[in-house]
N, C-alpha and C positions, 0 to 999 in steps of 0.2 A: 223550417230550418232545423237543422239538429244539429244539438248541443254536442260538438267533441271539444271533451277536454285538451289545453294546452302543454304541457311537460315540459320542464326546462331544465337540462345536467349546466354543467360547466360550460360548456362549449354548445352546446347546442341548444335548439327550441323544435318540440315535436306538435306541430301543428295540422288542423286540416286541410288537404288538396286544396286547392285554390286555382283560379285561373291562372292567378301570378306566375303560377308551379308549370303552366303547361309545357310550353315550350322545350324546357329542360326536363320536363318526363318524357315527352315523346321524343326528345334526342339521346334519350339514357335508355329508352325502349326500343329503339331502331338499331343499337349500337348489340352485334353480332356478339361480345363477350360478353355484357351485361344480360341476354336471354339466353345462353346456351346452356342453365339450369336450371330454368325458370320457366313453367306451362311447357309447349311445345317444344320449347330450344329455338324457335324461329325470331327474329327481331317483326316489331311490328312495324304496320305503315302510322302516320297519324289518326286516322280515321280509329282503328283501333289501342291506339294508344290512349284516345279519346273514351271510347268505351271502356278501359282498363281503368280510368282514373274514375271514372262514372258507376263501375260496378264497387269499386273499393268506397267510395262515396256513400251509393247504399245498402254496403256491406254494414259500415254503422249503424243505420238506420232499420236495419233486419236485426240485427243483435245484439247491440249497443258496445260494439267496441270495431277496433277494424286497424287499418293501414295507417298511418304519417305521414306527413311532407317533414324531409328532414331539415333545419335549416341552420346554417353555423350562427350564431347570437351574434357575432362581430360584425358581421357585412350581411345579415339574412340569406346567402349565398345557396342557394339548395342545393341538397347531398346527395338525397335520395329518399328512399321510403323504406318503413317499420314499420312493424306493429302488427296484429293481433291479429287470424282470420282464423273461420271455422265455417269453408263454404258446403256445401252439396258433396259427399263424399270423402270428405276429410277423415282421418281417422280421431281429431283428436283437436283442440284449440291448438294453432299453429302460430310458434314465432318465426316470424320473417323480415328477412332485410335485402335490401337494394339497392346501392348505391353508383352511382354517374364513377366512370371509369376515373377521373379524375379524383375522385374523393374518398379513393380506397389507401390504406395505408397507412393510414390516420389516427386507427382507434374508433374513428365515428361509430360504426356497425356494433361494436362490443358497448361503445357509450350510452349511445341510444337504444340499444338491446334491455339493458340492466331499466333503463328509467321504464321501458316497456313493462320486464317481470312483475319490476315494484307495484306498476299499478295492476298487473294482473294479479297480484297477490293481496292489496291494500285494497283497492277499489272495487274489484269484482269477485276478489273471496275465492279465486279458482285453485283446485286442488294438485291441478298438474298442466303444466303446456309442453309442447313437444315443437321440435323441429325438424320438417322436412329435409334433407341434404342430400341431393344429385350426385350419385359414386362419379366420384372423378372431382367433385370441387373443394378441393384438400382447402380453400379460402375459407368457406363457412363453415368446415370439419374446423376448424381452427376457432374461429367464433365462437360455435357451438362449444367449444371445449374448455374457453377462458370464460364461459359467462358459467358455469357449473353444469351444461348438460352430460346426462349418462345416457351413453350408446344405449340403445335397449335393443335395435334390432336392425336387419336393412328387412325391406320387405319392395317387393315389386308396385310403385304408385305409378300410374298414368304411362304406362307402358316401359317403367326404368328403374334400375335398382335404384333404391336409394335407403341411408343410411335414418334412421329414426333415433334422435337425443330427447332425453325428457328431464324437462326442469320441476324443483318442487320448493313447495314455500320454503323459508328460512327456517320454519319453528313448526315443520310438520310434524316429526318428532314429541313436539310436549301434546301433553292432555289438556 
């Protein structure tokens, strides 16, 4: 088994993939807005939703940090998925978020974003993460902007422009 830690904001609990989770990821995966900036832009079937929750699974276990099940604390309700990746070709530790079309609007993404940095900055000691964002998804330009990232660049990723933010500790500044 491997140990992923829990995180808990106000409103929310960031937990590991679980079976519990399936269902509502592979209906947040098959859902045609929720992929169109996301890997291919294609929504998936379950079989590969299957595999998505399976590779983020032992994306942990390669690296020791990875994805979330997002879950609201009041009714365990999941949101969607965060948190931390840095697969095969990335440029860079990546934050990213995902959330069930129903569960945008909220704040959740920027909520659970922030509890992500902290532990990327607290727990893992890293220097800088960045986040990917698909020209056209003014939604996570927006995220990306209210949690502190700076534009640094777009650069062509996986066949598309896309726009590159990069977060940095709180106190990278001191000595």
């Amino acid at each position: 088994m491997i140990d992923i830690p829990i995180l808990e904001t106000q409103r929310l609990r960031l937990t590991a993939l679980a079976d519990r989770h399936f269902d509502d990821y592979a209906a947040m995966l098959a859902d045609a807005e929720s992929t169109r900036f996301v890997g291919s832009g294609v929504p998936l079937d379950r079989m590969n939703a299957w595999r998505s929750m399976a590779m983020l699974l032992g994306h942990w276990r390669l690296r020791g940090f990875g994805m979330w099940a997002v879950e609201r604390r009041e009714d365990d309700v999941f949101v969607g998925r965060v948190g931390l990746m840095y697969p095969e070709g990335w440029p860079s530790v990546e934050l990213g978020w995902m959330l069930r079309p129903e569960q945008r609007g909220h704040g959740y993404a920027t909520e659970a974003s922030l509890a992500t940095l902290q532990f990327a900055w607290q727990q893992l000691r890293l220097k800088r993460v960045i986040s990917l964002v698909r020209d056209g998804n003014e939604a996570s330009d927006r995220v990306a902007k209210r949690l502190g990232g700076e534009f640094v660049e777009s650069i062509d990723f996986h066949g598309g422009p896309t726009h590159v933010f990069a977060y940095y500790p709180p106190n990278r500044g001191e000595a």
